[in-house]
C-alpha positions as CSV (number, residue, x, y, z in Angstrom):
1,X,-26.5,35.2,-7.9
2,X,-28.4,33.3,-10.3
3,X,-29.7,29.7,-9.2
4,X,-32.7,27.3,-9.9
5,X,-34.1,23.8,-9.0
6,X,-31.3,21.6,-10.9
7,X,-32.8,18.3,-12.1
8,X,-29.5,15.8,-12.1
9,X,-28.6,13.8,-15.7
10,X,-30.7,10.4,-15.0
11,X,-28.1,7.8,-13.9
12,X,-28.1,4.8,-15.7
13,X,-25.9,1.8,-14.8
14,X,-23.3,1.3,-17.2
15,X,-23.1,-1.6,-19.5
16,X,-20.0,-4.2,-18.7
17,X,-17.8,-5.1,-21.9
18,X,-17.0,-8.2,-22.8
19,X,-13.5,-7.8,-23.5
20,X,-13.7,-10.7,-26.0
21,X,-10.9,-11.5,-28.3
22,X,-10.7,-9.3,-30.9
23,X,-12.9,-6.3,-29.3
24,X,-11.2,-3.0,-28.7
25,X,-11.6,-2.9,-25.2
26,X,-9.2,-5.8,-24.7
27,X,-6.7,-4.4,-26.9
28,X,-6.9,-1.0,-24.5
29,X,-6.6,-3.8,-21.7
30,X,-3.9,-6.1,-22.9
31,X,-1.8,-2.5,-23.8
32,X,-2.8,-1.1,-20.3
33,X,-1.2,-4.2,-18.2
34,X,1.9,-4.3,-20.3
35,X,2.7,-0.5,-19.5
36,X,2.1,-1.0,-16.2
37,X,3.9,-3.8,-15.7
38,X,6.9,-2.1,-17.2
39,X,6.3,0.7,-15.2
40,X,7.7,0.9,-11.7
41,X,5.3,3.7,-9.8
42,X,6.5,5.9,-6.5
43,X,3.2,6.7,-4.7
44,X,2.9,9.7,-2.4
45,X,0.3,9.8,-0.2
46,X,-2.2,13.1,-0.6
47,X,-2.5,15.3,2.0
48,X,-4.1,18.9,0.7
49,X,-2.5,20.2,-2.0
50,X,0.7,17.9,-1.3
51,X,2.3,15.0,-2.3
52,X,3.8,14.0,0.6
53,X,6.8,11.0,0.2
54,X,8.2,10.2,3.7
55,X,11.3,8.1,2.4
56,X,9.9,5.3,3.5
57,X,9.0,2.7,1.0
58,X,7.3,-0.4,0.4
59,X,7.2,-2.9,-2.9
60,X,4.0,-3.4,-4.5
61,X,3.8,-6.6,-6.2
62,X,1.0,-8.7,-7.8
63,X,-0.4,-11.6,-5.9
64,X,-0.1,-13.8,-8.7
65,X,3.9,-12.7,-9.6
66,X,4.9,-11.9,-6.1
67,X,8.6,-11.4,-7.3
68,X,7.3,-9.0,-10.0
69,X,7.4,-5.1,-8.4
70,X,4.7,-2.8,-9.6
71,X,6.3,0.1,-7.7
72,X,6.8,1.4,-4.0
73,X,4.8,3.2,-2.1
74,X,5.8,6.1,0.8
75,X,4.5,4.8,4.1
76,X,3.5,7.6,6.7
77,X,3.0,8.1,10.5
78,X,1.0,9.7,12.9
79,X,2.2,13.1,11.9
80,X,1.1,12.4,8.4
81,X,-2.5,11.3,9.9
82,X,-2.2,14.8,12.2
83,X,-1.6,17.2,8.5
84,X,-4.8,14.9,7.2
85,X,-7.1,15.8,9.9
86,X,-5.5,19.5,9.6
87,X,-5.8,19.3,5.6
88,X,-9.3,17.9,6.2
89,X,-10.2,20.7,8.7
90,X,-8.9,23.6,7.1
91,X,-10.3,22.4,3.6
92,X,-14.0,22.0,5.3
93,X,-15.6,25.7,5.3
94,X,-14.9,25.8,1.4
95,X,-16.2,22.5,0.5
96,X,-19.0,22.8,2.5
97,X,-20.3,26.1,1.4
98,X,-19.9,24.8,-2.0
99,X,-22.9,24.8,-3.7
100,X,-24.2,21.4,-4.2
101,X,-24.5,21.4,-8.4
102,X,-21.0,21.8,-8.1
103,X,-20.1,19.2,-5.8
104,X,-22.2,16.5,-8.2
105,X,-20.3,17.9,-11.2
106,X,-17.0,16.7,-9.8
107,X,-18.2,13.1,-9.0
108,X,-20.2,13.3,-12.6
109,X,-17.1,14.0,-14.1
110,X,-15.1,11.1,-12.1
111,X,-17.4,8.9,-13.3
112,X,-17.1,10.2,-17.0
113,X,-13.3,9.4,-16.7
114,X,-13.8,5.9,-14.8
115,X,-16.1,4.7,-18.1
116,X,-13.8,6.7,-20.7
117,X,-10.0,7.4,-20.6
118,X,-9.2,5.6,-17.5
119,X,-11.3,2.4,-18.2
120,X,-8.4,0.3,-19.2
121,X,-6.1,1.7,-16.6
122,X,-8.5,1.7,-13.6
123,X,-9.2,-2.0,-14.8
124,X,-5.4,-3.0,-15.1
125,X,-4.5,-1.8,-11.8
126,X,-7.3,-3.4,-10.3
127,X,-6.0,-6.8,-12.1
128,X,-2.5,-6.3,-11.6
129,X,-2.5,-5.5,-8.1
130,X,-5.5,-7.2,-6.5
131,X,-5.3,-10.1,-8.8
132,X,-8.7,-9.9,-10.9
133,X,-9.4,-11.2,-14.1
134,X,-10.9,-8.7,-16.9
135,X,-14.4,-9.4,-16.3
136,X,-14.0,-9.2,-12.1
137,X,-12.4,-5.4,-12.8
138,X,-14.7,-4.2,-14.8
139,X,-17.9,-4.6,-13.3
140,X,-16.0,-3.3,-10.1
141,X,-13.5,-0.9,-11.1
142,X,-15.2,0.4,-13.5
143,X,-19.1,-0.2,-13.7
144,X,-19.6,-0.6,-9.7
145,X,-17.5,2.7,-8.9
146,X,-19.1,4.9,-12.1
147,X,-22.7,3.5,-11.1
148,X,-21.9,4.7,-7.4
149,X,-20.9,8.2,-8.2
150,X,-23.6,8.9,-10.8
151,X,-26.2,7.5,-8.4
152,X,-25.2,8.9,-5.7
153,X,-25.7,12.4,-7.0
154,X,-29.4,11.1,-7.6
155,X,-29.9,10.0,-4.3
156,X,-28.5,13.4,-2.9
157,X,-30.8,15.5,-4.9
158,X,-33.6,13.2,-3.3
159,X,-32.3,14.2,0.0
160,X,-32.3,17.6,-0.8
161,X,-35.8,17.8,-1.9
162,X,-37.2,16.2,0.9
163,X,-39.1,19.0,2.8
164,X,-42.0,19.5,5.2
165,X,-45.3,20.4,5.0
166,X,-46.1,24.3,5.9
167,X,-49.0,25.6,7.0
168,X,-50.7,28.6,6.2
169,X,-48.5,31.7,7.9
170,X,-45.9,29.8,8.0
171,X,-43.0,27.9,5.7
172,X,-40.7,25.0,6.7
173,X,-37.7,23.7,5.4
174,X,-34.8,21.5,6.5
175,X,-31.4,22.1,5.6
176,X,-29.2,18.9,5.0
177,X,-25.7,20.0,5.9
178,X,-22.2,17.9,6.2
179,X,-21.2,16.5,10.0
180,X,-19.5,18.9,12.3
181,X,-16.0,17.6,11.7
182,X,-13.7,15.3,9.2
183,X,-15.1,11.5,8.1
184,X,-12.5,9.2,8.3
185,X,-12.9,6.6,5.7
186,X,-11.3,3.0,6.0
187,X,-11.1,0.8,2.7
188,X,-10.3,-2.9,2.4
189,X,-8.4,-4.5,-0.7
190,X,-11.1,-6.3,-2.8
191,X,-13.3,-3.9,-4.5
192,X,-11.8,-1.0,-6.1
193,X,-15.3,-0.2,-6.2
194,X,-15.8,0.4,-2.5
195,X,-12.3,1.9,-1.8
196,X,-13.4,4.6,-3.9
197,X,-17.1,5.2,-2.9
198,X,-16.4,4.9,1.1
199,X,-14.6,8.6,1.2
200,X,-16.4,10.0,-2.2
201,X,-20.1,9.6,-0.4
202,X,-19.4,11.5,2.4
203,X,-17.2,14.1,0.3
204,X,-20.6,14.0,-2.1
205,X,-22.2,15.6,0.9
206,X,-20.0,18.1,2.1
207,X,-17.4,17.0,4.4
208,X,-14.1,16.4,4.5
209,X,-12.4,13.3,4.2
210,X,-9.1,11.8,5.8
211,X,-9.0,8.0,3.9
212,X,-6.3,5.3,4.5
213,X,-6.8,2.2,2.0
214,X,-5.4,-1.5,2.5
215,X,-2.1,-1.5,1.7
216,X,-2.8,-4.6,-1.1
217,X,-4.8,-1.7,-2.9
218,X,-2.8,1.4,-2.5
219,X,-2.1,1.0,-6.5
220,X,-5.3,1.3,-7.4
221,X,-6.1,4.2,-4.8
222,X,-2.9,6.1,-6.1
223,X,-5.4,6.1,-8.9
224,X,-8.4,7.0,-8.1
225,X,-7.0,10.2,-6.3
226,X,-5.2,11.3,-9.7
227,X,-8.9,10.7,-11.4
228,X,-10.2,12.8,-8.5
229,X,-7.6,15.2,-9.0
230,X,-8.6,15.5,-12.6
231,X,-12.3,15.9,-12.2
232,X,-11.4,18.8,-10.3
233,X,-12.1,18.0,-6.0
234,X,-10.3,20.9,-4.3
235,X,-7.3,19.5,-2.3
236,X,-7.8,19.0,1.1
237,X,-11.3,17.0,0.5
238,X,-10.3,13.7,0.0
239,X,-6.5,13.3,1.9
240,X,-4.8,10.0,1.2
241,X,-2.6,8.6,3.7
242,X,-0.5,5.1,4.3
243,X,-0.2,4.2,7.8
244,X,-0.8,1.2,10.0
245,X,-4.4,0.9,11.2
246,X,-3.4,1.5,14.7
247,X,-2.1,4.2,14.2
248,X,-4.5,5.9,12.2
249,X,-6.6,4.8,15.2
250,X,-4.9,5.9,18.0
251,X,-4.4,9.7,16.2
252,X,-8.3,10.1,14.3
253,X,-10.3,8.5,17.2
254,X,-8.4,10.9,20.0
255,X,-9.5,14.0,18.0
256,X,-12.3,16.2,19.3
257,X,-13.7,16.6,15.0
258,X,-13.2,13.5,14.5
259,X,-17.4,13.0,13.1
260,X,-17.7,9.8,11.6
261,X,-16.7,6.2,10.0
262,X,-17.0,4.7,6.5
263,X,-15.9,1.7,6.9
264,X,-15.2,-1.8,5.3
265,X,-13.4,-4.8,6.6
266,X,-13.5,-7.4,9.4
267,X,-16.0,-7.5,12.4
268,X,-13.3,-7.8,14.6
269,X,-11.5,-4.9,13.9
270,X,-15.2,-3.0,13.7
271,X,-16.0,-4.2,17.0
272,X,-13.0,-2.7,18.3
273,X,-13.1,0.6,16.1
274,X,-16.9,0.8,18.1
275,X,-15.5,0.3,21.6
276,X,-12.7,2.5,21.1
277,X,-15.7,5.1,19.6
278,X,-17.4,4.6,23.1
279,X,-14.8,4.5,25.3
280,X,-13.6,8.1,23.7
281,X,-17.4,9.4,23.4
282,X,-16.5,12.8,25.7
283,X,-14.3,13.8,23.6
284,X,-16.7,14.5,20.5
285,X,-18.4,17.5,19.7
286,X,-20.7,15.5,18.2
287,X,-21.7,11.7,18.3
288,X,-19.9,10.2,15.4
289,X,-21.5,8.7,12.7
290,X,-20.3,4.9,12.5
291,X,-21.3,3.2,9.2
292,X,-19.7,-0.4,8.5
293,X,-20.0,-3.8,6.6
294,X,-18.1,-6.3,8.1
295,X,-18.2,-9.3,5.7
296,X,-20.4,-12.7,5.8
297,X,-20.8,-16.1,6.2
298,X,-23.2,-16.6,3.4
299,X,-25.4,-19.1,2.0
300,X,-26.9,-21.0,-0.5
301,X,-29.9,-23.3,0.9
302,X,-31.5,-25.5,-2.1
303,X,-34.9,-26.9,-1.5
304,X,-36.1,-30.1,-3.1
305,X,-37.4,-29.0,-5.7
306,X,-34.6,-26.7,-7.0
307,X,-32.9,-26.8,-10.4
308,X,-29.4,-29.5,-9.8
309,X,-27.4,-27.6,-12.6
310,X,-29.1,-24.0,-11.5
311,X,-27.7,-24.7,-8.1
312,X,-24.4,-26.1,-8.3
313,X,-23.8,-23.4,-11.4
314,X,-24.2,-20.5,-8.6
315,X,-21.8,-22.9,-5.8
316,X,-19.2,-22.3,-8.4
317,X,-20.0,-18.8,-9.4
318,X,-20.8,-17.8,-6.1
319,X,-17.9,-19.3,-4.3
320,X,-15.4,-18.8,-6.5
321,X,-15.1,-15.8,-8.5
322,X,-12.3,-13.8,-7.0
323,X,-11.0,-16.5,-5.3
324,X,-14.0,-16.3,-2.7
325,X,-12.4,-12.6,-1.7
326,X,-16.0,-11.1,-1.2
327,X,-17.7,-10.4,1.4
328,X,-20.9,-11.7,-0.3
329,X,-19.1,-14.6,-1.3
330,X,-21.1,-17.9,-0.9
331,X,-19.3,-19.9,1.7
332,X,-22.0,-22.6,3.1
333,X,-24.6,-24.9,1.1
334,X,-27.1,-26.9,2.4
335,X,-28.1,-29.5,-0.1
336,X,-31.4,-32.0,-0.1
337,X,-30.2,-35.8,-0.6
338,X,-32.2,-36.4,-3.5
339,X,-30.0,-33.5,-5.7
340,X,-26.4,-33.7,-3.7
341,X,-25.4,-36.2,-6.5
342,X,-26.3,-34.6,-9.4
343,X,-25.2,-31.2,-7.7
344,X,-21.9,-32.7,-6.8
345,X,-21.4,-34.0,-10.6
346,X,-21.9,-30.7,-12.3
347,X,-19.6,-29.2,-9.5
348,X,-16.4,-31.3,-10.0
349,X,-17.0,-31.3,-13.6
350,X,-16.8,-27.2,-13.4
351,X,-13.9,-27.5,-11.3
352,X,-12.2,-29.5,-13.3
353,X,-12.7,-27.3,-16.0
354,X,-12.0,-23.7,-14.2
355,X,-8.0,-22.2,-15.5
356,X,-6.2,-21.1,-12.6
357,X,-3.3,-18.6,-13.2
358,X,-2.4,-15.1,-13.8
359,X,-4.8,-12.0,-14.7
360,X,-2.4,-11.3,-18.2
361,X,-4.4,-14.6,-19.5
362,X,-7.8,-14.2,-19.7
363,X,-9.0,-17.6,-20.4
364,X,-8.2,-17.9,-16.3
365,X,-11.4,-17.8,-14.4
366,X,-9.4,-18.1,-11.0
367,X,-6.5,-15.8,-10.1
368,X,-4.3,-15.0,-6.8
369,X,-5.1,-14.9,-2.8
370,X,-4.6,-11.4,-2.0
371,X,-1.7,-12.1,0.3
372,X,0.9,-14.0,2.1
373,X,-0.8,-13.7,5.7
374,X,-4.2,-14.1,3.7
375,X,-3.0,-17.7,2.2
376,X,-1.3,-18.6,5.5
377,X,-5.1,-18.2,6.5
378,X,-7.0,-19.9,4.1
379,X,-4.5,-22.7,3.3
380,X,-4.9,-23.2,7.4
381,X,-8.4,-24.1,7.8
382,X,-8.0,-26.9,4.7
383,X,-5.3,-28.7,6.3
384,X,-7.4,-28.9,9.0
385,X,-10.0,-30.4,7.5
386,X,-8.2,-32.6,5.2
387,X,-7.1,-33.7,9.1
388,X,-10.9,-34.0,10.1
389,X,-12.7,-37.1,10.3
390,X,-15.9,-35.0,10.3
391,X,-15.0,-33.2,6.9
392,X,-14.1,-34.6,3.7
393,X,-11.9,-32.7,0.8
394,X,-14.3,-33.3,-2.7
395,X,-12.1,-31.1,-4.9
396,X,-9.6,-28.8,-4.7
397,X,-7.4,-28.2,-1.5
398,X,-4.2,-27.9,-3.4
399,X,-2.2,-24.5,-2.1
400,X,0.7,-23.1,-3.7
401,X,2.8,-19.8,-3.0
402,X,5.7,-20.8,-4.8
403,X,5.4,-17.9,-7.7
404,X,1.8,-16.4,-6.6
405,X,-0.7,-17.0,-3.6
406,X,-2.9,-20.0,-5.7
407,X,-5.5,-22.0,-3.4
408,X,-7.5,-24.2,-5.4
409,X,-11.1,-24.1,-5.2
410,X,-11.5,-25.9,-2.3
411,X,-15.3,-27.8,-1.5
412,X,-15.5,-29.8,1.7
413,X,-18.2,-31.9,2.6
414,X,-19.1,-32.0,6.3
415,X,-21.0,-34.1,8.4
416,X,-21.1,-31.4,11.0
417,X,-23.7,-28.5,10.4
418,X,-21.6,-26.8,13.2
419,X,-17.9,-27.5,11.8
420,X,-16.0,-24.4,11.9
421,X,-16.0,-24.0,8.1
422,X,-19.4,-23.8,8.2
423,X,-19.5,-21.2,11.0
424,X,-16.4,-18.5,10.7
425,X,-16.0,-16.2,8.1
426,X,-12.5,-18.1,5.4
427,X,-12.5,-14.7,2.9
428,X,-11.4,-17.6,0.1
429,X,-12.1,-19.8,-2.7
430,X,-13.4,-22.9,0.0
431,X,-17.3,-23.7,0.6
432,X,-18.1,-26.3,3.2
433,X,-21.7,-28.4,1.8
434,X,-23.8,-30.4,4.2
435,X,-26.4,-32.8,3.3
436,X,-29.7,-32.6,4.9
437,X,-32.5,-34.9,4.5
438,X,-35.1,-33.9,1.9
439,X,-37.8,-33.6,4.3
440,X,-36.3,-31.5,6.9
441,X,-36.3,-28.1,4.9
442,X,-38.3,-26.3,7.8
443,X,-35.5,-28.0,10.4
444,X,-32.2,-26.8,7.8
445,X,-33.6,-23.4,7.4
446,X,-33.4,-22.7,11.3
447,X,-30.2,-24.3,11.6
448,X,-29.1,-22.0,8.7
449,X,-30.3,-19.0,10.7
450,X,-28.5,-19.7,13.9
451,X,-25.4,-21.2,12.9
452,X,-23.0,-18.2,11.9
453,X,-23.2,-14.6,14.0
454,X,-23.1,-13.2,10.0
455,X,-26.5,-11.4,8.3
456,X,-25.0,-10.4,4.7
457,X,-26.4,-12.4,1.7
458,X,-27.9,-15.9,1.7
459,X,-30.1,-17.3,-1.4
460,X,-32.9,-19.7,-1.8
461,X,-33.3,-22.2,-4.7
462,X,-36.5,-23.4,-5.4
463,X,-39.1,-24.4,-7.7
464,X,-41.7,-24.5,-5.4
465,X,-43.5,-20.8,-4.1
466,X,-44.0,-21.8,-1.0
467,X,-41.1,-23.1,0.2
468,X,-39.3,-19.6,-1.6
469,X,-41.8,-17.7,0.5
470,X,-41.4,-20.0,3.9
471,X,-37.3,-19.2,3.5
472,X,-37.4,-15.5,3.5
473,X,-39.5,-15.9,6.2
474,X,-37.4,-18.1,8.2
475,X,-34.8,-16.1,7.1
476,X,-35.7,-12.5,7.3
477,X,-32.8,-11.7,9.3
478,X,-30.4,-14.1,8.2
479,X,-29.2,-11.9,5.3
480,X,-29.7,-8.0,4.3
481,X,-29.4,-9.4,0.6
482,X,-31.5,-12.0,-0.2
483,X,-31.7,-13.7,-3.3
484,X,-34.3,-16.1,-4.6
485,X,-32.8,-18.5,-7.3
486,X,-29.7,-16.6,-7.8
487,X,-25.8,-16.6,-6.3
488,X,-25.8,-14.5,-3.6
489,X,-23.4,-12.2,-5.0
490,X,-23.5,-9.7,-7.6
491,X,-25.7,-6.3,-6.0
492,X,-26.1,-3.5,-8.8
493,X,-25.9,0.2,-7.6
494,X,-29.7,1.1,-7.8
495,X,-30.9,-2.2,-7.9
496,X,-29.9,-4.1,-4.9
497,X,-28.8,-1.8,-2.2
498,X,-25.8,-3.5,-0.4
499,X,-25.3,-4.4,3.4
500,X,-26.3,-6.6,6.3
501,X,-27.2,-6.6,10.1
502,X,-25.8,-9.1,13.2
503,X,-22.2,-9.6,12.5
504,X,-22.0,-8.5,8.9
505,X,-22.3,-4.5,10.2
506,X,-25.3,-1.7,10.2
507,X,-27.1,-2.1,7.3
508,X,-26.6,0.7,5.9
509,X,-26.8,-0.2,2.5
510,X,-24.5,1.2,-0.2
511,X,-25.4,2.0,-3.7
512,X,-28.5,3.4,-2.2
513,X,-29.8,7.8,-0.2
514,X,-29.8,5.3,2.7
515,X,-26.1,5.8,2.7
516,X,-26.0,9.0,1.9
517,X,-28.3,9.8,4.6
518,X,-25.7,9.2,7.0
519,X,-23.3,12.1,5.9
520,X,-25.8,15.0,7.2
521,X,-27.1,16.3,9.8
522,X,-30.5,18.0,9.5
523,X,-31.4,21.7,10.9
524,X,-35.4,22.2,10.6
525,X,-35.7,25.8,10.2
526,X,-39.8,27.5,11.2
527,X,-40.7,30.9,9.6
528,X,-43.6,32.3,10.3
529,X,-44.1,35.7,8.1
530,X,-46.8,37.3,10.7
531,X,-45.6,36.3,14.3
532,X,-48.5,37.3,17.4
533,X,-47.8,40.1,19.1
534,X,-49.7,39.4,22.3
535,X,-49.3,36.6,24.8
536,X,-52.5,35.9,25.5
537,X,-54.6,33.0,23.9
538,X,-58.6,33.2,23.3
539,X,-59.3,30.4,25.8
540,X,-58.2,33.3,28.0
541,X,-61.0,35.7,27.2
């Protein structure tokens, strides 16, 4: 068999289009949503070489049209999680033994698809069913998922190469190979991005993957596995299935192979994903792997000395782009007195400016609330504050579900460091601002630090070094992405691995071999070419 030390094409992350007015990439766009929309799809789930339709089927609709149907999609049950794990099991021996140039050609190819004859489809799904305007889906759908595939076959060839030191008479190597066992990878609605890279890294490596998306995204992950499908993954890899997350639970975490967790979503369903892990532990032939981000409560803390239009700029960017549905979203400010006016000023006047409405116009900067139950949520915590003599509505708080799920962009100002907006995760488009006292920076920077059981993304805005430098010390484990004079949101693949600690999940950090790391288990393997052939040892003699 012939074979060599591959060197990987050098990933590169890929350059987001404008889609300005007149540019071919919107025209691909604006043709993309309209066939869609006039296109009602029946998703199967994928469960090894079959497309599997229960008879059971749900409408998809768009968040911002909720009348409008984008199709149906077959929901299954435990016996449809029962054929994954089987699909996933029987699939592994193949997959595994695959030689690993082969396994990164599939995911190169992916990617090659995502950035080429998918673009505008991947993108109008994205936007159609999770309610994302042009510029939101491309740097996720697109960019974020292409940069995570191509990078991630980097970062395993890293891996790979990663070998001992042998001494003379002797050669050491380690052998990365996939968990004992199927991954089983949970996805959550808002990044496209994530929902694809959460079963792909651990497939990257060798296993087997059993995957059940959010039900707001099973659109977009109908998909991704036909891009899959077309950059050739053998079936059985990567088996998509629609069922309850109970019961996906109560069927994956009862299974002696079951090896580990990719996971995205909320801390309270990770906490109890972990004690279910634990409370099962005797079952496993192995410990399983559990990898999670959990969301945030993340800030932006502005010193003195900061930039007013720098900082209210990324309070709008930050807190409002997709409707505040990221987990990096910025959700708390603390503001000095001698900026809050001019920071409020260039707030309200970008509010007042921002379009709300649906993703088929593209001068909207804010679309749809993923949900019902989601707006329910949201709309929740500002009527409670608009009933809260501690809390005061400055713009926004207007909440409409009439045609789509629209929440304003909501900023409340709070007397309250501790108020409850300021403390629990919203997942929406409202920031709570308190005021502090110019010269109690050193006091606002512990209170930001203790306040919220989250650790995701938090930034710093500042014009004076020290106080930059004094902040990520205070703060060092207040946020696993940091960012000094920028939004807090944003991470590139490759640039600014992704994750956070406390609350906000193991740091694990996506878009980075840290990740990948997680997928295999090591064997060291000792050869030694001239081994003694007498017991004894000269201190003997």
């Amino acid at each position: 068999m012939a074979t060599g030390f591959f060197k990987v094409p050098k990933p590169k992350n890929e350059s987001v289009l404008s889609y300005a007015p007149g540019s071919p990439e919107r025209e691909d766009l604006v043709k993309a949503i309209a066939e869609a929309r006039a296109t009602e799809l029946e998703v199967p789930m994928y469960i090894g070489g079959e497309q599997v339709r229960s008879g059971k089927k749900i409408a998809m609709h768009p968040p911002h049209d909720h009348q409008h149907v984008l199709g149906y999609y077959h929901v299954g049950d435990a016996t449809h999680v029962e054929q994954a794990i089987n699909a996933a099991i029987s699939a592994k021996d193949m997959w595994a033994n695959m030689t690993w140039e082969h396994r990164a050609s599939i995911f190169l190819k992916a990617a090659d698809l995502i950035t080429g004859p998918y673009r505008a489809r991947l993108s109008a799904a994205t936007m159609l069913a999770q309610s994302k305007t042009s510029y939101q889906a491309e740097i996720d759908a697109v960019c974020e998922l292409a940069d995570f595939y191509r990078y991630n076959v980097q970062f395993m060839s890293e891996i790979y190469a990663e070998q001992p030191e042998s001494t003379q008479g002797v050669w050491n190597r380690i052998e990365h190979r996939p968990l004992e066992g199927f991954v089983f990878a949970l996805t959550p609605f808002n990044f496209t991005s994530i929902a694809g890279n959460l079963p792909a890294a651990p497939a990257l490596m060798g296993n087997t993957v059993v995957w059940k998306p959010a039900n707001s995204a099973i659109y977009s992950a109908n998909m991704l596995m036909q891009i899959f499908r077309e950059a050739g993954l053998p079936d059985g890899v990567i088996n998509l299935v629609y069922v309850s997350g109970p019961v996906a639970g109560d069927v994956i975490f009862n299974n002696a192979d079951f090896g580990g967790i990719h996971f995205t979503g909320s801390t309270r369903v990770f906490q109890h994903i972990w004690k279910t892990i634990g409370n099962n532990i005797a079952t496993y032939k192995s410990y399983p792997r559990i990898v999670g981000e959990t969301g945030g409560k993340d800030f932006i803390v502005a010193h003195k000395s900061a930039d007013s239009k720098v900082v209210a700029t990324a309070i709008v960017r930050g807190a409002f782009e997709y409707q505040g549905q990221k987990c990096s979203a910025a959700s708390r400010a603390y503001i000095p007195d001698n900026l809050w006016d001019e920071v409020k000023g260039y707030i309200l006047n970008d509010i007042n400016d921002i379009k709300m409405g649906g993703v088929e116009d593209f001068s909207n900067f804010f679309n749809a609330i993923i949900d019902e139950k989601a707006f329910d949520n949201i709309s929740g915590y500002i009527e409670r504050a608009k009933a809260d003599d501690k809390v005061k509505v400055i713009a926004g708080g207007g909440c409409d579900k009439s045609t789509g799920y629209f929440i304003e962009p909501t900023v409340l100002l709070t007397s309250d460091p501790g108020y409850i907006t300021m403390r629990e995760e919203i997942f929406g488009p409202v920031i709570t601002i308190y005021i502090y006292k110019e010269e109690e920076f050193e006091e606002t920077l512990k209170l930001v630090d203790s306040t919220s059981p989250y650790a995701l993304t938090g930034s710093i805005f500042s014009q004076d070094r020290y106080a930059a430098e004094r902040a990520s010390k205070v703060l060092v484990n207040s946020a696993g992405n940091f960012y000094i004079n920028d939004k807090p949101t944003g991470a590139v693949v490759g640039q600014q691995p992704f994750g956070g600690a406390r609350a906000s999940g193991t740091n694990d950090k996506a878009g980075s071999k840290l990740n990948l790391q997680r997928w295999v288990s090591q064997r060291t393997i000792k050869e030694t070419f001239v081994p003694p052939a007498d017991y004894r040892y000269p201190f003997m003699d």
